[in-house]
C-alpha positions in Angstrom: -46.4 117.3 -20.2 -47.7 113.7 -20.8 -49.3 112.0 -18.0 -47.4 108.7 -17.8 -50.0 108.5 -14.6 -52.9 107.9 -17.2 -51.3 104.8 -17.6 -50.1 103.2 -14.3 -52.0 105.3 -11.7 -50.9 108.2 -9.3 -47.8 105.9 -7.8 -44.8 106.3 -9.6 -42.4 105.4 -6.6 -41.2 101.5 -5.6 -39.9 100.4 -2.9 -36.7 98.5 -2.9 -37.1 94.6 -4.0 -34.5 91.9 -2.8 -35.6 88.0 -3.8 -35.2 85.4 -1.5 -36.7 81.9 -2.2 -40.2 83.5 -0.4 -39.6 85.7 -3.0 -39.3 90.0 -3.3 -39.4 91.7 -0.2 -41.5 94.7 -1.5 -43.6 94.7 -5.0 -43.3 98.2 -7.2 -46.2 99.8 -6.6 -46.8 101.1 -10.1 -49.3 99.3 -12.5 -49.5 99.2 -16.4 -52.5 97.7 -17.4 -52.1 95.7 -19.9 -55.0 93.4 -22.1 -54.1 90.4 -20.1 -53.3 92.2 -16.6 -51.4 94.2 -14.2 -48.1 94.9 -14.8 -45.6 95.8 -11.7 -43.5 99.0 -12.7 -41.6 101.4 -11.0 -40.8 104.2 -12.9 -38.9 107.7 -12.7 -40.2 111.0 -12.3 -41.7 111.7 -15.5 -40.1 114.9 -17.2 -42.1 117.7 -18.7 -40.3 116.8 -21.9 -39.9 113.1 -22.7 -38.1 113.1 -25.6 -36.2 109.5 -24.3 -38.0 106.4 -23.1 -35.4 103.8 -21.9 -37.1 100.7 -20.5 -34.5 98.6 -17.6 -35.1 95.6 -17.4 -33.8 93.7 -14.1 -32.3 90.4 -13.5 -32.9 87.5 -11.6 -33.5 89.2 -8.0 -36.3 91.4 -10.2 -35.5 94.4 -7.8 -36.7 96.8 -10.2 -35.8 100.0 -8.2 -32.0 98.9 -7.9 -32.5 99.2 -11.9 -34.3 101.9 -11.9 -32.3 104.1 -9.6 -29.2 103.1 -11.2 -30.8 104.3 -14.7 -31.6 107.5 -13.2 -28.4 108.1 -12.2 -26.4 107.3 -15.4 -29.2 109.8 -16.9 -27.8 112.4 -14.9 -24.5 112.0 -15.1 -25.5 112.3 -18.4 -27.3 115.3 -18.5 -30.6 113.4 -19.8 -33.0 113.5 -17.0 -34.8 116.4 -18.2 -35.9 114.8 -21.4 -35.9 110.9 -20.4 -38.4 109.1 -18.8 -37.3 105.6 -17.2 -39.4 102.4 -16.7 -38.5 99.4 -14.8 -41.1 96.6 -15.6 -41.2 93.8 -12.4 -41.6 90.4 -13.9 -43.2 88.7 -10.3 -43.5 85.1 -10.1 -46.3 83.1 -7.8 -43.5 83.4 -4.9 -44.0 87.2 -5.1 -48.1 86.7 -5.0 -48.1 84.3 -2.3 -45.8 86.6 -0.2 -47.8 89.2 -0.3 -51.0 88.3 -0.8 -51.4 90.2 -4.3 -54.5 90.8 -6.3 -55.2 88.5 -8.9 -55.0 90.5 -11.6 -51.3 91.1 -11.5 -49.4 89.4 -14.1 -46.9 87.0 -12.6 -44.8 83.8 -13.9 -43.4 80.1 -12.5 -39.9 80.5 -11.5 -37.5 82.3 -13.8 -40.0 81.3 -16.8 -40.0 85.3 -17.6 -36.7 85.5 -18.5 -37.0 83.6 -22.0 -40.3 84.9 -22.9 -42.5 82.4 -21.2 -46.4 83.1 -20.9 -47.7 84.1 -17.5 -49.5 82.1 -15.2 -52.3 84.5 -14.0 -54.8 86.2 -14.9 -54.0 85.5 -18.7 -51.1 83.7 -20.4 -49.0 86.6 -21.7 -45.5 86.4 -22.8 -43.0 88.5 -21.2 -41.7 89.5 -24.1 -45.3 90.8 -24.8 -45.5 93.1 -22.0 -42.1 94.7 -23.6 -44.1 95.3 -26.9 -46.9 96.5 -25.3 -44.7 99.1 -23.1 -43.0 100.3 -26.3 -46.4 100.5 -28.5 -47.5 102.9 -25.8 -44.8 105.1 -25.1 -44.6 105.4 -29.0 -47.9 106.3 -29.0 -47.8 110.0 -31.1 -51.0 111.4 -29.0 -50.0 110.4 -25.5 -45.9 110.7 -26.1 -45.5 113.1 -29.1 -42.0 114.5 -28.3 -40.6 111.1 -28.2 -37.8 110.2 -30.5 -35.8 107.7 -28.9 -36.4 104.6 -27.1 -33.8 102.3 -25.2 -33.9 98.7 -23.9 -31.3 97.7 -21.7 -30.5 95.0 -19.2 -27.4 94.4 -17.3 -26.2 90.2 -16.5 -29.7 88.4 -16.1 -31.6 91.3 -17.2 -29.1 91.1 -20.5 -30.1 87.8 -21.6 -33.7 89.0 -21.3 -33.0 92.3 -23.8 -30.7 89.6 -25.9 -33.9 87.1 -26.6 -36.6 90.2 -26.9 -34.4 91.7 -29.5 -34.2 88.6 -31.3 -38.0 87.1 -31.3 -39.3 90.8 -31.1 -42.5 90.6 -33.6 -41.8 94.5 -33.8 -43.1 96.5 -36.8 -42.1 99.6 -34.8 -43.5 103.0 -35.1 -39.8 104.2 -32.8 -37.0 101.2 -33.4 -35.8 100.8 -29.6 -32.3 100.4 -29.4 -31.2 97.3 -27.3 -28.4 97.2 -24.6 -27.1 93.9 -23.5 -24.3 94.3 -20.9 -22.5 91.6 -19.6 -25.0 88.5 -19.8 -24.6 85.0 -19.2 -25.5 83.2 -22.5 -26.6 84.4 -25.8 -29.2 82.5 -28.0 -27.4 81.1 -30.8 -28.7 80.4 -34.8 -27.4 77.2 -35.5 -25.7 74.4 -33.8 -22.5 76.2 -33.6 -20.1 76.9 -30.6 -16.8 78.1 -29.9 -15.8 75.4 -27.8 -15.9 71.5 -28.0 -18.0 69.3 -26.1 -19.6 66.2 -26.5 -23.4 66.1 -27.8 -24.4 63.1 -25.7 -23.4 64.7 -22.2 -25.5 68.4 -23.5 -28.2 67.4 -25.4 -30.5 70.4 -25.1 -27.5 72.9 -26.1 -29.4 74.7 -28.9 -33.4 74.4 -27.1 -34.1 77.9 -26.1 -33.1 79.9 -24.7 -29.5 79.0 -26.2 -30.4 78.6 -29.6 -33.1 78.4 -31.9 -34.8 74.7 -31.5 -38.4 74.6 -28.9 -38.8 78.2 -29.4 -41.6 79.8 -26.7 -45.5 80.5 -27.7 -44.3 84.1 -28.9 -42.4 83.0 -31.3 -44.9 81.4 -33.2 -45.2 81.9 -36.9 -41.1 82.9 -37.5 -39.0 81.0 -38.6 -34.9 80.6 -37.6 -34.4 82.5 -40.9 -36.7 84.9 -40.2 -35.3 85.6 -37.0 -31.8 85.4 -37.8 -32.3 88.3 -40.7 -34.6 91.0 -38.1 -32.0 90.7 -36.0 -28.9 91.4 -37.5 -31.0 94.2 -38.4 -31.6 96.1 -34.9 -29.4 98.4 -33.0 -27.7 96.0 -30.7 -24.8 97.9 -28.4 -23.0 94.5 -26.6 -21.2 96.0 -23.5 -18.8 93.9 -21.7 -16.9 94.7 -19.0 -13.0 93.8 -19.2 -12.9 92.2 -15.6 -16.0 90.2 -15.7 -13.5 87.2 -16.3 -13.9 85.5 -13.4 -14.9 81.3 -14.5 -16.7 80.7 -11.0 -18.3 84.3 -10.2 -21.5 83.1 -8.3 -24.1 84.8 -11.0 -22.4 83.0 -13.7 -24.5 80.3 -15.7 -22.4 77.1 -15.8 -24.8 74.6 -17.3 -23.3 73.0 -20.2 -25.0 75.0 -22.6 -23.8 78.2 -21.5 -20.1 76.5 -20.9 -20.1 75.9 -25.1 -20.3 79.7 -25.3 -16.7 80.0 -23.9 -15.8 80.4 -19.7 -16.5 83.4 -18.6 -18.7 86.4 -20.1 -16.2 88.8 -21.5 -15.1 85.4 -23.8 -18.2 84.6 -24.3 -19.3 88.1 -25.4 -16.6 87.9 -27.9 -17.3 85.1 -29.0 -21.4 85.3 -29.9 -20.1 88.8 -31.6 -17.1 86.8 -33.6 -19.4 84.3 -34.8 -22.1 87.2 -36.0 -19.8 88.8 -38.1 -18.7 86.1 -39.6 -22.1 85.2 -40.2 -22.9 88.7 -41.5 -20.4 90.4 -42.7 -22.0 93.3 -43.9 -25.3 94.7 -43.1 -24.7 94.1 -39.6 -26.3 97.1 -37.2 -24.6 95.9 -33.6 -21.3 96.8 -32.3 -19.3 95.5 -28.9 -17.6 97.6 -26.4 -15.8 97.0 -23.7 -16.0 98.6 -20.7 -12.0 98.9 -19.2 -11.6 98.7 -15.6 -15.4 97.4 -14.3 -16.4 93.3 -13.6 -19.5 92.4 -13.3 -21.4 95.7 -11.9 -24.4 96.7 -13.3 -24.2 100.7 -11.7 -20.2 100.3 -13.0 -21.5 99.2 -16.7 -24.3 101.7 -16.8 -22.6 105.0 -15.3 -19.4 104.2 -17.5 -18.7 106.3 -20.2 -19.2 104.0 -22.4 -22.5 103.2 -20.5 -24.1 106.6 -20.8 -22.7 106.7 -24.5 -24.8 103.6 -25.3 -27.7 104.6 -23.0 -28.0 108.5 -24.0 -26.4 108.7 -27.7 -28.0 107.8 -30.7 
C-alpha cells in the first residue's frame, strides 16, 4: 500500500467548505507540499490498491469536500473505491487566509484568479494550473504509485472551466495521460475569433483575452503558441458532459458577460456549440467526445453519479 500520507501528512479528512465574501468556512486540512508551498487537499481514504487517481477539481465556492464526497460516491456506485484514490485540491484565495489566520506558507490566490491559471500570491507565484501538474507528476510517480494506470481530471460547472483551460495550456509530457472531464461549464476558451452567435465587436472587446480564447494568455502559458495549443489539445482525452436540462438562460451560476453570451445562451447550447465548431475544425484525429446527460440540470452529484458520469469517471 502506498502512503499518500508521505505526501500531505497524517490528515486525510476536510471539513466541509462553504464561501461567503469572508471567504470558506473551514480550510481542508490536508497539505501537498509543493516547491512553491502548501497546497490545501482533502482527499479520500487511500485504497490498498490504487490503480485510479482521479483529481476533482471544485468550483467557485472551492468547497473541496462537497467534490470530494460526491467523487467518492460515484466511485462506489461504481464499484471503484477499492482501487481509486480521490483528491480534491482547494485553490484558497487571501479571503480564506485572512479568515482564518493561515500560515504563510499556504498557496493562495486574488479573487477567482485560480480559475484561469493565474500565479499565486503567497509564498511564491505558482500557477494553478501548476499545482495540477505537479499532483499528476507525483501520483505518476512509478516508485511511490506503481499500480497506477489511470488518471482522471474532472470538474463539474466552475470547476469545468478550470479542467477545460488545464487541458488546453497543460505543458504535459506525461508519464500516465489523465483523461479530462468537463461537465456542464460556463464558457469554453476558444482558438480563433470565432463564435456561434453575432454581436458587435465594439460593445465586447475582450471576447477572445483569456480565458475565452487564446489572446493575453497567463504566465504558464509561456513559450506555446495558439498553434501549438490548438494541436495538444485536440489530441487529449476530453469527455464533454452536459446535462439535457441545464437550459435555463438566467440560472444564477451562469456567466452572462458578453463573452460567454457569444458562446450561445445557456450551457447545454453552448456545449454544443464549442464541440460543433471542434469538429469542424478537426475532422479527424479528434480524441474528445460529448455526452449528454438525459434528465439532470445543472447538478454536479446528478452529472457525476449518472451513468454516463461513472462511465466517463471509471471507464477507460
Amino acid at each position: 500500500m502506498m502512503k499518500w500520507g508521505t505526501l500531505i501528512g497524517l490528515s486525510l479528512c476536510c471539513l466541509l467548505a462553504q464561501a461567503n465574501e469572508h471567504g470558506v468556512n473551514e480550510v481542508a486540512q490536508g497539505r501537498l507540499q509543493l516547491q512553491g508551498g502548501a497546497m490545501a487537499v482533502a482527499v479520500s481514504p487511500p485504497p490498498a490498491s490504487i490503480q485510479r487517481v482521479l483529481i476533482i477539481v471544485h468550483g467557485r465556492l472551492r468547497n473541496a469536500d462537497t467534490y470530494l464526497r460526491s467523487a467518492e460516491t460515484a466511485a462506489g456506485l461504481a464499484g471503484q473505491l477499492d482501487t481509486t484514490l480521490i483528491i480534491a485540491p482547494q485553490f484558497l484565495n487571501e479571503q480564506d487566509v485572512a479568515r482564518h489566520q493561515l500560515p504563510n506558507d499556504l498557496l493562495r490566490w486574488q479573487g477567482n484568479d485560480w480559475m484561469a491559471g493565474g500565479l499565486s500570491t503567497g509564498p511564491n507565484p505558482v500557477s494553478s494550473f501548476q499545482v495540477l501538474d505537479d499532483i499528476v507528476a507525483r501520483v505518476s510517480d512509478r516508485q511511490q504509485f506503481p499500480e497506477v494506470k489511470e488518471i482522471v481530471i474532472a470538474g463539474h460547472s466552475g470547476g469545468a472551466q478550470v479542467v477545460q483551460r488545464y487541458a488546453l495550456l497543460a505543458h504535459g509530457e506525461y508519464r500516465i495521460s489523465p483523461r479530462f472531464v468537463v461537465a456542464n461549464p460556463s464558457s469554453y476558451a476558444y482558438f480563433d475569433g470565432q463564435r456561434p452567435m453575432a454581436f458587435a465587436l465594439a460593445s465586447c472587446p475582450g471576447f477572445n483575452h483569456w480565458k475565452y480564447g487564446l489572446e493575453n494568455l497567463p504566465t504558464y502559458a509561456v513559450g506555446q503558441t495558439p498553434a501549438q495549443l490548438e494541436e495538444n489539445y485536440v489530441k487529449r482525452d476530453v469527455v464533454y458532459l452536459l446535462g439535457q436540462q441545464d437550459v435555463d438562460p438566467e440560472q444564477p451560476a451562469l456567466d452572462k458577460g458578453c463573452e460567454a453570451q457569444t458562446q450561445g445562451p445557456y450551457r447545454l447550447l453552448r456545449g454544443h456549440f464549442f464541440f460543433d465548431y471542434l469538429t469542424r475544425r478537426h475532422p479527424v484525429g479528434l480524441n474528445q467526445r460529448l455526452i449528454e446527460v438525459p434528465g439532470v440540470g445543472h447538478s454536479g452529484e446528478g452529472m457525476f453519479n449518472s451513468a454516463q458520469g461513472l462511465k466517463a469517471l471509471f471507464e477507460p
